[in-house]
TORPA-419744 format. One record per residue (C-alpha): residue number from 0; z, y, x. Coordinates in steps of 0.1 Angstrom, whole numbers, always signed. Layout:
BEGIN
R	NUM	Z	Y	X
...
END
This chain:
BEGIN
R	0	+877	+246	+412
R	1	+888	+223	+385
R	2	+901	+252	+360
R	3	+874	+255	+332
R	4	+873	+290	+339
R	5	+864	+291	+376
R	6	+823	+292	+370
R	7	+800	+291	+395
R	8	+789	+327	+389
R	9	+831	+334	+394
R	10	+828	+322	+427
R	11	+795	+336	+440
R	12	+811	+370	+424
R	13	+843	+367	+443
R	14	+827	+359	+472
R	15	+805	+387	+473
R	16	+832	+409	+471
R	17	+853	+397	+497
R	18	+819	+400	+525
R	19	+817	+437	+502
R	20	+853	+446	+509
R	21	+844	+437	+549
R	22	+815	+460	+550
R	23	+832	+488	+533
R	24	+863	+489	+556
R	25	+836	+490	+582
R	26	+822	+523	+563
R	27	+853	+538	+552
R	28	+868	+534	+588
R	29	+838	+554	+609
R	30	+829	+522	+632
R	31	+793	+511	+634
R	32	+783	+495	+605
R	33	+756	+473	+624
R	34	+776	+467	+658
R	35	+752	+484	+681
R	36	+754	+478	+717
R	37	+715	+464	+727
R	38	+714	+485	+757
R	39	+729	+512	+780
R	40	+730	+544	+768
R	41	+718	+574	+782
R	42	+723	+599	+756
R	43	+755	+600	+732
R	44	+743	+626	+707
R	45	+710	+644	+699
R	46	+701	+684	+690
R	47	+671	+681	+675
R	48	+652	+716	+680
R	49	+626	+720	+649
R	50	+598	+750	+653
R	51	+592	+747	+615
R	52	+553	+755	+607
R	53	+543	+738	+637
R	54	+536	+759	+668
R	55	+505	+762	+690
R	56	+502	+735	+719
R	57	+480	+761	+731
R	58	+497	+790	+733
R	59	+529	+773	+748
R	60	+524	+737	+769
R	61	+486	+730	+770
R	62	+464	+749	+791
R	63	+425	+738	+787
R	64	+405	+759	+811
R	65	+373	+749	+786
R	66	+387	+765	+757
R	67	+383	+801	+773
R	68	+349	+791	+788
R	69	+335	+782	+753
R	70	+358	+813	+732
R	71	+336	+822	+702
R	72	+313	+798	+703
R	73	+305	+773	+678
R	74	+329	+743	+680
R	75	+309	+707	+695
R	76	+303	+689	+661
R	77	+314	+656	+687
R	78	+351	+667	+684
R	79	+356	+672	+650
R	80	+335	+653	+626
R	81	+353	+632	+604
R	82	+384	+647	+613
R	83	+413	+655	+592
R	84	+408	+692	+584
R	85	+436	+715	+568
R	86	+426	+747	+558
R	87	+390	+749	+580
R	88	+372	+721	+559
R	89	+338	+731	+553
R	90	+338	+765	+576
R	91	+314	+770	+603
R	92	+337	+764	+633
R	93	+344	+784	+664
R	94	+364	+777	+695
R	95	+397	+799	+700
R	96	+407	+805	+733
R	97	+437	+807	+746
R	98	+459	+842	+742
R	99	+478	+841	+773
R	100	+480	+825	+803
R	101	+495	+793	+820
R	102	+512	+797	+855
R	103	+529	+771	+869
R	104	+568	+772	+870
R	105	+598	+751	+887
R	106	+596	+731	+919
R	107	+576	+706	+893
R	108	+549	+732	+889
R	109	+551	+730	+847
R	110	+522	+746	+832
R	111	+542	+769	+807
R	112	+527	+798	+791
R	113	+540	+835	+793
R	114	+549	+834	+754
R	115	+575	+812	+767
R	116	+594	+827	+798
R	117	+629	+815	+797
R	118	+616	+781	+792
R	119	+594	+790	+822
R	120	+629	+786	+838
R	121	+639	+755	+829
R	122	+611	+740	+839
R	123	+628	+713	+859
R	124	+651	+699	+832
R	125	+622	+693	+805
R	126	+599	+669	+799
R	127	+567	+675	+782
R	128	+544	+653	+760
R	129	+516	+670	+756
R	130	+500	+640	+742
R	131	+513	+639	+704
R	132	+500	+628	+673
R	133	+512	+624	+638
R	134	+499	+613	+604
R	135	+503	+642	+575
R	136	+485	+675	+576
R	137	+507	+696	+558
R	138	+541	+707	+560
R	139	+563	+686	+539
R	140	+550	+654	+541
R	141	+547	+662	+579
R	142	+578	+673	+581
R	143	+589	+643	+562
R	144	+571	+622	+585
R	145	+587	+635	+613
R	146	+623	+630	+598
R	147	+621	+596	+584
R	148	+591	+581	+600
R	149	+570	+576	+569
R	150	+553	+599	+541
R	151	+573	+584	+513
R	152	+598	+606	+503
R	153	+634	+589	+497
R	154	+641	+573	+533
R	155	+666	+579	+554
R	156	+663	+607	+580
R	157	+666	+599	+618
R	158	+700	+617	+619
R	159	+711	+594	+593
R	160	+696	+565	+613
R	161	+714	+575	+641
R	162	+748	+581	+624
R	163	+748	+549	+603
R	164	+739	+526	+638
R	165	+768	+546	+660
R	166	+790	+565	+640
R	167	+809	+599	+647
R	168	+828	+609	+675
R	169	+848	+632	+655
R	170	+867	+629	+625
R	171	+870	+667	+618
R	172	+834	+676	+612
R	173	+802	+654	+596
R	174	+783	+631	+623
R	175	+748	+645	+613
R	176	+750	+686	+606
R	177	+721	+708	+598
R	178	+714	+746	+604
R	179	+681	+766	+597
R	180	+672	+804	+608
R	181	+639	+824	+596
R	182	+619	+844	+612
R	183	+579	+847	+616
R	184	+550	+841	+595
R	185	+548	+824	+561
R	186	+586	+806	+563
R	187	+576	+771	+546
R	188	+608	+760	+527
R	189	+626	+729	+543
R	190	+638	+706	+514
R	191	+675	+688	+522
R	192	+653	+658	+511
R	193	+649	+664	+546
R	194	+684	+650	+559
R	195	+686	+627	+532
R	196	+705	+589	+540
R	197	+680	+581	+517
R	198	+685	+543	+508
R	199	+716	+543	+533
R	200	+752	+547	+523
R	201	+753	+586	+511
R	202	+779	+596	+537
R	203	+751	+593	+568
R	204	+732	+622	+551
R	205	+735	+655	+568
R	206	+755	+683	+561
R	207	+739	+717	+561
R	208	+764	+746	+574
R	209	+749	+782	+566
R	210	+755	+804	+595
R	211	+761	+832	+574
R	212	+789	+837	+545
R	213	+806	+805	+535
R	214	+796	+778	+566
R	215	+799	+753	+534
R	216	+795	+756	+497
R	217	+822	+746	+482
R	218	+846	+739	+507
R	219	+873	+762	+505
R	220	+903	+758	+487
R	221	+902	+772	+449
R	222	+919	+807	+441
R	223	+955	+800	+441
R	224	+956	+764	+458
R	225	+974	+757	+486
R	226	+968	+736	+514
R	227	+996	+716	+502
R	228	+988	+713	+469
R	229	+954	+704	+484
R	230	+963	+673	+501
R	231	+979	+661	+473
R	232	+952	+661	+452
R	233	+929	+641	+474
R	234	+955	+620	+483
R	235	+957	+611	+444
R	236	+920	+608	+443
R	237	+917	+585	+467
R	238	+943	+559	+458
R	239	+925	+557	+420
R	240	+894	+551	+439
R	241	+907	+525	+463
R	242	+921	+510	+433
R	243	+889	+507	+413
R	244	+874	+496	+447
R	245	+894	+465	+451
R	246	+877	+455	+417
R	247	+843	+464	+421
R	248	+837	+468	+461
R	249	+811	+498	+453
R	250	+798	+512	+491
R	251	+796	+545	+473
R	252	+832	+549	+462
R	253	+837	+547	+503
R	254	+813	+576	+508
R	255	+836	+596	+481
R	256	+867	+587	+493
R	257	+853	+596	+531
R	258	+836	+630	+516
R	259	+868	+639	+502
R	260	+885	+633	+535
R	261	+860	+652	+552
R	262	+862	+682	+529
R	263	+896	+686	+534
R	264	+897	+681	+570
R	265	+866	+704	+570
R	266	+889	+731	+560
R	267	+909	+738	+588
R	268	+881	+726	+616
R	269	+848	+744	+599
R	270	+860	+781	+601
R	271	+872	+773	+638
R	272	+839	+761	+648
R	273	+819	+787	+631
R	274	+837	+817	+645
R	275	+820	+825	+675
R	276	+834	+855	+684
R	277	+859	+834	+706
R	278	+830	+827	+730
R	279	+829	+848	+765
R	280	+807	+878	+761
R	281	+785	+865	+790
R	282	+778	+836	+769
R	283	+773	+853	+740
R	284	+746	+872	+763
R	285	+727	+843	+770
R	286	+716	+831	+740
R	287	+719	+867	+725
R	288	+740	+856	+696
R	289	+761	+878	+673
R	290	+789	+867	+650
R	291	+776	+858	+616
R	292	+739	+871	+622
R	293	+726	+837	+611
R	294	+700	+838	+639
R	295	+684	+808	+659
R	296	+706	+822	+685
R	297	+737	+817	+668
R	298	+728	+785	+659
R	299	+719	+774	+692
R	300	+751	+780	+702
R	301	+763	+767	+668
R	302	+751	+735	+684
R	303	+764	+732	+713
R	304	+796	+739	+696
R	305	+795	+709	+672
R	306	+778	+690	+706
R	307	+817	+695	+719
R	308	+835	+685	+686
R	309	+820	+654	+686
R	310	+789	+653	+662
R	311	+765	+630	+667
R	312	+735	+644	+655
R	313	+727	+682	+652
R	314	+695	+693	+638
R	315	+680	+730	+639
R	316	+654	+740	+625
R	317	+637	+773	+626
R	318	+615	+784	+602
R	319	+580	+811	+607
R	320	+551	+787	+629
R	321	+529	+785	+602
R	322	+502	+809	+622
R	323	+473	+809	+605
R	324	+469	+846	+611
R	325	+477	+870	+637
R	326	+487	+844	+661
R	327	+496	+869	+689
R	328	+517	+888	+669
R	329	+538	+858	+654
R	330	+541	+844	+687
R	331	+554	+871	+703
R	332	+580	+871	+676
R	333	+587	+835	+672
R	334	+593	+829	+710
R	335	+612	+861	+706
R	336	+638	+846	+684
R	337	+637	+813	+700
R	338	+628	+809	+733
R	339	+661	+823	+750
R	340	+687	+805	+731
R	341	+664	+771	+737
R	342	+669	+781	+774
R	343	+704	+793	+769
R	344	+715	+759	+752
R	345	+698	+736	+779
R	346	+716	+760	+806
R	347	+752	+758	+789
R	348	+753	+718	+782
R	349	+740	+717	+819
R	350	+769	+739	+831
R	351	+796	+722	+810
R	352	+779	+686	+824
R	353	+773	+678	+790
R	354	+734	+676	+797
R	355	+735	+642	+809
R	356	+747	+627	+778
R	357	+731	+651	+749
R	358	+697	+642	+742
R	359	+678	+680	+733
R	360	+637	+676	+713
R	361	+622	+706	+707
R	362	+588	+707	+690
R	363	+575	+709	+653
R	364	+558	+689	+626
R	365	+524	+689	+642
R	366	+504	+717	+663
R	367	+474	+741	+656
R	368	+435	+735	+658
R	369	+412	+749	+690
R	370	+391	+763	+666
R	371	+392	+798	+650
R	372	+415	+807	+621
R	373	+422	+840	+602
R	374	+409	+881	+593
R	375	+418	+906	+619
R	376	+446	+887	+643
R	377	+435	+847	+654
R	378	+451	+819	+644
R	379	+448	+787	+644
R	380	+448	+758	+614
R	381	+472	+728	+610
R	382	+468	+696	+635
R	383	+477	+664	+638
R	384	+453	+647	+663
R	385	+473	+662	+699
R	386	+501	+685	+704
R	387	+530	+692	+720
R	388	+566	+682	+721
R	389	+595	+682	+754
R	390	+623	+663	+754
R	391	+659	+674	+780
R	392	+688	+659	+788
R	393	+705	+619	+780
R	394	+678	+603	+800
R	395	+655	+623	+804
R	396	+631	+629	+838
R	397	+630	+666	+835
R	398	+601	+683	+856
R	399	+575	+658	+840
R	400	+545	+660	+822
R	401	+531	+628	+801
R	402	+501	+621	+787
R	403	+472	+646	+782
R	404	+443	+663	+755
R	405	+408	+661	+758
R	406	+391	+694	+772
R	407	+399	+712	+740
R	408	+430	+701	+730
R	409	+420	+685	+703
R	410	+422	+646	+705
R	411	+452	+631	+726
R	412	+439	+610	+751
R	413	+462	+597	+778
R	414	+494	+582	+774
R	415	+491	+587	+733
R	416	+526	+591	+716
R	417	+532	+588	+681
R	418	+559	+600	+662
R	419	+572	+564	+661
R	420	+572	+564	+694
R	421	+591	+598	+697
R	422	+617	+580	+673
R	423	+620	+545	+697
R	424	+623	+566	+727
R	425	+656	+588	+708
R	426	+665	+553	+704
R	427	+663	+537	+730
R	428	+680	+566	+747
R	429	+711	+561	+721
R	430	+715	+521	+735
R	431	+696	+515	+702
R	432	+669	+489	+704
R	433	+643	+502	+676
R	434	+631	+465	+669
R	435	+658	+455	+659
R	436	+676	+480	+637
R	437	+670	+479	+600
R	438	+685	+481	+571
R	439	+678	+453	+542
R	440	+664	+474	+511
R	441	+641	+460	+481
R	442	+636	+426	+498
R	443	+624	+445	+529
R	444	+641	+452	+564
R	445	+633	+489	+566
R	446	+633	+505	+603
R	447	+626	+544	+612
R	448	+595	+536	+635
R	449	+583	+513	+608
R	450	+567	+477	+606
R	451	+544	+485	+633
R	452	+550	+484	+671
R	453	+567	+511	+685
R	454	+568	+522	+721
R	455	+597	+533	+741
R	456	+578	+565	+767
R	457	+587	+552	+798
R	458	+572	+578	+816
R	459	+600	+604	+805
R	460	+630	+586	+814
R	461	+653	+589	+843
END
């Protein structure tokens, strides 16, 4: 300290990049960046199933006797005034009933509609919250909401969340991957906004694997490059960047050094993974999957794939709910594509015991109104008041039913969860206490359920 050129600002610069150089050997090595252990968990990864367009609470989870009694006629003013309106605002109003029916399936007696018949079966592992509710009315921003807890755009996605507070299990594939199939009315587009780390360290965000043609852009070797020649190269790479790191202890030149890593390592382990014609024909049977048809199917068992390799957070989504029109006829065709593997996925983890510790949501952004929607076919608008969700597996009481809708299904009324809660449940299920997990950005400790209270659903765990 007595050299002239030791300055105050020297020291509180050094210093900083000694705590830096901590926190990005903490990055670069895969371990926990926050050191989470606040409880005991249940669940070691998540498959997060997305029904992209949001689909009908009451054509799958949510029978109202009501709504058929009133069918056609005008919608009680009581329910609705005021309300947040998509597509209806301003319309006369009349009530839809339902267009199937409801028995009751499993030794739990699920209500479970007939669109939904291997689901029907699985009754007993699944727990369904028919008491959601959310804050965005449209699609992205919904979707958005769903993902990151908020409407801004920019924050980290829950898969990031969970991959920044635990890590990966495997070193050979990314902790937090991505797949999307089509299929049904109006596709929305999904923007990869939507796996984004967002303000976290770039290497959280998820991967998106194509389930057709190359699994990932740009990860195959050049024309003409070996594997050898390969490894040298990112072996060069990375000692220039260590070296520029031990000067300016940048987070980010971790994430490169890690994606470069990954890419290479990616090369031999993706094609592996993705080549499901290995798979028993019986099991290719049950989910009705087909080698490189891109289907939900495939990716279903896409999932439970990675699920064995060791990622942490898998998340599918599957794009054609948006039924505004001809409601029977995109139902039939969405639960067509979907409902089977869903079953077929739950079924598999079960039989390999990997249930127990893999945490599986299926639901979409939001759910569709009681009232009267479309020309010809019925369908139903965008809601956000009450709708359904289930949750399976890591935790999870299966052969439950929590919370409830009024008579209509339109306003949640018992046992109320909000998507905040949704996220503090996945949580909590992890060993992550929601409260206190947050990441310091802008002056601000910034959680996924928010600055408001969250609550863990107690009434769905184990």
């Amino acid at each position: 300290m007595n050299s002239p050129n030791f300055t105050r600002r020297t020291f509180l610069g050094q210093a900083g990049l000694s705590l830096g150089s901590a926190a990005l050997t903490s990055l670069a090595s895969g371990a926990s960046p926050t050191g989470l252990s606040h409880l005991a968990a249940k669940a070691k990864r998540v498959i997060f199933l997305c029904m992209a367009g949001g689909p009908s609470h009451l054509e799958t989870f949510d029978y109202k006797p009501k709504l058929d009694e009133l069918n056609g006629k005008p919608m009680p003013e009581s329910f609705t005034k005021g309300q947040p309106i998509a597509q209806l605002q301003g319309q006369a109003l009349k009530v839809q009933g339902h267009l199937t029916k409801f028995p009751r399936h499993g030794k739990s007696g699920q209500l479970i509609s007939d669109y939904l018949p291997h689901t029907a079966k699985i009754a007993d592992d699944i727990a369904i919250v028919r008491s959601m509710v959310t804050e965005q009315i449209n699609h992205d921003p919904a979707h958005t909401f769903m993902n990151t807890g908020t409407a801004i755009s920019g924050r980290p996605s829950m898969g990031s969340w969970v991959t920044y507070g635990l890590g990966s299990e495997t070193e050979e594939l990314p902790g937090f991957v991505v797949l999307t199939s089509v299929g049904g009315r109006n596709p929305q587009p999904i923007a990869s906004r939507q796996w984004s780390a967002g303000m976290l360290p770039s290497r959280f965000q998820g991967v998106e694997f194509n389930s057709s043609g190359d699994p990932v852009h740009y990860v195959s070797n050049p024309k003409g490059v070996s594997t050898k020649q390969q490894a040298a190269l990112v072996d060069a790479i990375r000692k220039l960047d260590q070296k520029r790191n031990a000067h300016v202890a940048n987070p980010e030149i971790a994430t490169r050094i890690a994606a470069y890593e990954m890419a290479f390592r990616m090369q031999a382990s993706v094609p592996e993974l993705m080549d499901i014609s290995d798979e028993p024909q019986h099991v290719l049977d049950a989910y009705g999957a087909q080698p490189g048809d891109g289907s939900y199917a495939s990716n279903c068992l896409l999932a439970r794939r990675l699920a064995e390799r060791g990622t942490r957070f898998i998340h599918l989504y599957h794009r054609g709910w948006d039924h505004h029109g001809d409601l029977q006829k995109y139902m039939n065709i969405c639960c067509g594509l979907t409902d089977k593997p869903t079953a077929a996925l739950i079924n598999d983890l079960k039989a390999r015991g990997m249930l127990e510790d893999t945490l599986v949501i299926w639901g979409g952004e939001f759910g569709r109104t009681p009232m009267f929607q479309g020309k010809g076919g019925a369908g139903r608008d965008h809601h956000i008041k009450g709708f359904s969700m289930w949750m399976a597996g890591g935790g999870v009481q299966g052969g439950t039913t929590y919370g409830e809708t009024d008579e209509l299904g339109y306003h949640a009324v018992n046992n109320v969860v909000h998507v905040r809660d949704l996220h503090a449940t996945m949580l909590h299920l992890l060993g992550i206490d929601s409260t206190r997990f947050s990441f310091p950005f802008q002056g601000l400790d910034l959680r996924l359920t928010g600055v408001e209270p969250a609550k863990v659903i107690k009434g769905v765990l184990a």
